[in-house]
C-alpha positions in Angstrom: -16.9 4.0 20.5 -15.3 0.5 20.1 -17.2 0.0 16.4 -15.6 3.8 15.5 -12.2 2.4 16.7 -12.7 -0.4 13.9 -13.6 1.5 11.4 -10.6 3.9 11.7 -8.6 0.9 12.1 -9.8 -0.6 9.2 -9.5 2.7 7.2 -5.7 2.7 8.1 -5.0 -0.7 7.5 -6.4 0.1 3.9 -4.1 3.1 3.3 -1.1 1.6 1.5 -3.5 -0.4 -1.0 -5.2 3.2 -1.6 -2.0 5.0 -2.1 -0.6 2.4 -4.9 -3.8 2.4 -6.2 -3.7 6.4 -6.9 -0.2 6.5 -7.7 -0.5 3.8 -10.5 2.2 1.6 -9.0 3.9 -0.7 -10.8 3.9 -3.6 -8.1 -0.2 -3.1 -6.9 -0.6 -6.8 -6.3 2.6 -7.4 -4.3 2.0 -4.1 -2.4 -1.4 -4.9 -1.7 -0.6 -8.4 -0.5 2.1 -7.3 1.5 -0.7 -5.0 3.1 -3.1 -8.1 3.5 -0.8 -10.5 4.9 1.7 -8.5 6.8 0.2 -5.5 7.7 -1.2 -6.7 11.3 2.7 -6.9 12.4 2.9 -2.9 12.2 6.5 -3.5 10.4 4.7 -5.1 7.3 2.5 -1.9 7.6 5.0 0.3 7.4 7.2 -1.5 5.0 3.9 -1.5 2.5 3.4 2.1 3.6 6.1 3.0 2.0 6.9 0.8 -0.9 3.3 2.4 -1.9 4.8 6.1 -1.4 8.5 5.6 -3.1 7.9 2.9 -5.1 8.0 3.1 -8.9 4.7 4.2 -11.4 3.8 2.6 -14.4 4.8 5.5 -16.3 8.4 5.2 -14.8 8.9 2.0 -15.4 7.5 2.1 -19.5 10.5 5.4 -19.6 13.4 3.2 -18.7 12.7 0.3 -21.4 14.7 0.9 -24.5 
């Protein structure tokens, strides 16, 4: 039970780096560090949770250059 536990624990820690990494966010390496560095604190989780879900694509940033 306890090496389930830190698998799924390990899975959820990992789910803002997955998201930015499907979405094509502009900021993956500050999102993912975030994640990595912060993430234990639960706030730093959330706060990278959802940077990763609003934050902007690649293909929204290249449409607002001129």
């Amino acid at each position: 039970m306890r090496i389930f536990l830190s698998i799924l624990g390990a899975a959820l820690y990992a789910v803002p780096a997955i998201i930015v990494q499907r979405r094509k966010c502009a900021d993956i390496s500050l999102i993912f560090l975030l994640s990595f560095f912060l993430g234990w604190t639960g706030i730093g989780w959330i706060a990278a949770m959802l940077w990763a879900i609003y934050g902007k694509t690649e293909h929204a940033s290249l449409a607002e250059k001129p």
